[in-house]
N, C-alpha and C positions, 0 to 999 in steps of 0.2 A: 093420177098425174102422169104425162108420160115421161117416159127415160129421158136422163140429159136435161132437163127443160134448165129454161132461163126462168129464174123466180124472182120479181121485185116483193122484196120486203118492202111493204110500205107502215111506216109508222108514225106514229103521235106524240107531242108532246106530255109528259105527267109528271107528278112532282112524287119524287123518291126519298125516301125516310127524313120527310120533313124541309128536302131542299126544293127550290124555286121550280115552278114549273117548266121544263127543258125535253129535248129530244135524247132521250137516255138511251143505251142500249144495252145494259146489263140484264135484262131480262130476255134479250132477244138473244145469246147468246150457245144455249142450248137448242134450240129453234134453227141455227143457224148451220150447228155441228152437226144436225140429222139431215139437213139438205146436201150438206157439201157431201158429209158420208156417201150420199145416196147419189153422188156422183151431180148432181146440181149445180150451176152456177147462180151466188145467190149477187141482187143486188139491192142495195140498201136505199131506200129513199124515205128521204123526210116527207111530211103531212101536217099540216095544220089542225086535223081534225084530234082532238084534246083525247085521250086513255084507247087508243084504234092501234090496232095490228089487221094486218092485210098483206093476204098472198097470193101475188096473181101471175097467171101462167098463161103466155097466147093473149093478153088481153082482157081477160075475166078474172074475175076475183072469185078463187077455189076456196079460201077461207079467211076468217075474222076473227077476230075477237075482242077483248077489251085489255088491254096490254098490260096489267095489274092483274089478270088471270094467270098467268105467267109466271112460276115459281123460280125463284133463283136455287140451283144446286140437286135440281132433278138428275137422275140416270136416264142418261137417253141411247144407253146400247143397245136395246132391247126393241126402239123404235123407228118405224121405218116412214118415209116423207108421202106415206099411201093412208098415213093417216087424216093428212091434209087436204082429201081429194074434194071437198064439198063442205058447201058455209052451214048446211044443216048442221052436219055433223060438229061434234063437242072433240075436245083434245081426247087421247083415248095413251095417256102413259100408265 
């Protein structure tokens, strides 16, 4: 991903320990802390499309996932937002 980038977070509605299905972000929160770290400016946008995470840079979407993959209370000192570079690729914390 190059330096600086503008990153839309794009995300999904899901339903979170049992409440109504909604646009949550408490799992995107660490997700969030390794872009800005990485000097990023992130932006948040909602999606219709139901359990989706997406992160797009320039226009393309560099990665996915399914936004319940997503651990609340991970360490994320250790990682850098070049984990992110490709939808091939799997999270790598």
């Amino acid at each position: 991903m190059p330096k600086n980038s503008v990153v839309i977070l794009r995300y999904g509605p899901y339903s979170a320990a049992g409440l109504s299905v909604e646009h949550h972000t408490f799992r995107l929160q660490g997700l969030q802390a390794v872009l800005t770290k990485d000097g990023h400016k992130v932006i948040l946008e909602k999606i219709e499309d139901w359990n989706v995470v997406e992160l797009m840079v320039n226009e393309d979407v560099v990665f996915h996932c399914n936004i319940k993959d997503l651990e609340f209370g991970e360490h994320f000192s250790n990682v850098s937002s070049q984990h992110f570079v490709s939808s091939e690729e799997s999270l790598n914390f």
